[in-house]
C-alpha positions in Angstrom: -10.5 0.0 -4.8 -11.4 3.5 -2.6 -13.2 2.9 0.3 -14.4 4.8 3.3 -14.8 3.6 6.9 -16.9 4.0 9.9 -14.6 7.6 10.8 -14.8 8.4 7.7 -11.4 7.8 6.8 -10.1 7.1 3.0 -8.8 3.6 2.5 -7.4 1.2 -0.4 -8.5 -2.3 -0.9 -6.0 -4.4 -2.7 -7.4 -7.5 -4.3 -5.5 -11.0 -5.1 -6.6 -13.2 -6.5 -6.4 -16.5 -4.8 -6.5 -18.7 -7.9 -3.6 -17.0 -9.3 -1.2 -17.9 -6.5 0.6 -20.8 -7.1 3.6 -21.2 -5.8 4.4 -21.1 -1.9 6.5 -18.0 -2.4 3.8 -16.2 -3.7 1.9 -17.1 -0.7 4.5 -16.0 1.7 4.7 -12.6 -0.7 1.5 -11.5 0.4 1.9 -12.8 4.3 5.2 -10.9 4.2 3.5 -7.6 3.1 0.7 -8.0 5.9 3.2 -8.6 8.5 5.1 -5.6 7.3 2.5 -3.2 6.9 0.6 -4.4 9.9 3.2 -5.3 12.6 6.8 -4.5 11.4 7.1 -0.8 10.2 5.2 1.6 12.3 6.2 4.9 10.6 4.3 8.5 9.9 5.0 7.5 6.2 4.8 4.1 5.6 1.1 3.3 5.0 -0.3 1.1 7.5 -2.2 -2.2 6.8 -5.6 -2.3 8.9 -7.2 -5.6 8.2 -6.4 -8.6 5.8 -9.6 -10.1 4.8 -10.4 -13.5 2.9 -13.3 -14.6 0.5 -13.3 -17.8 -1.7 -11.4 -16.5 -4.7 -9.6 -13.2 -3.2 -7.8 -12.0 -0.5 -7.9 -8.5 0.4 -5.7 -6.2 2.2 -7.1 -3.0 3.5 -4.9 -0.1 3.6 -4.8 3.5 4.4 -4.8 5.8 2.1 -1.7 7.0 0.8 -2.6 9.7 -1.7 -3.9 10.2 -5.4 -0.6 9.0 -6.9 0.5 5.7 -7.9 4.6 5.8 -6.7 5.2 3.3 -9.8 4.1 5.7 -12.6 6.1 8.6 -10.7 9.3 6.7 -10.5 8.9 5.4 -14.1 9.3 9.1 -15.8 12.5 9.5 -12.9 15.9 8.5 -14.2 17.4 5.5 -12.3 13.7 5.4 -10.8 14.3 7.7 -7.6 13.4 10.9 -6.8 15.5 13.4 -5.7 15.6 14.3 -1.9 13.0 17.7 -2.6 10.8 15.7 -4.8 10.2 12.9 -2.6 9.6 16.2 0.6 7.4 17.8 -1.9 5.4 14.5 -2.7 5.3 13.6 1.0 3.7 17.1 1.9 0.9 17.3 -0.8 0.0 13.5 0.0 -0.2 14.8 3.6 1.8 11.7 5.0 4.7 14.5 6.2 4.3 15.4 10.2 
């Protein structure tokens, strides 16, 4: 889900659902990404994680915005699913995430 904030920044919610996560692996999955995303990797193109939020049935991560690409469906049509070292430049300049 798209959402904007108080600067007016683009951001991505990413729902999961609660009731779906069984197994403690799964639970320390999505800690893991938060941690990463939040604390761990502090890089001009790694996406940062601003807030982890929690309702009843969902737990939501809030994340900046990356781009109008999903990276799965890009490296699906790629053979061996990477991109070569000028695709992955070209994709990092038109997403903006390049300094």
């Amino acid at each position: 889900m798209l959402a904007v904030n108080g600067q007016h920044e683009n951001l991505v919610v990413k729902m999961r659902n609660k009731r779906s996560v069984t197994a403690a692996e799964e639970v320390e999955s999505i800690y893991q990404e938060f941690n990463l995303l939040t604390h761990t990797l502090d890089h001009p193109h790694i996406i940062r994680c601003v807030s982890m939020l929690h309702g009843q049935s969902h737990a939501h991560l809030v994340l900046q915005y990356g781009g109008g690409f999903l990276m799965e469906q890009v490296l699906s049509t790629q053979p061996g699913r990477h991109l070569s070292r000028d695709d992955a430049a070209s994709m990092m300049l038109l997403t903006g995430r390049c300094r």
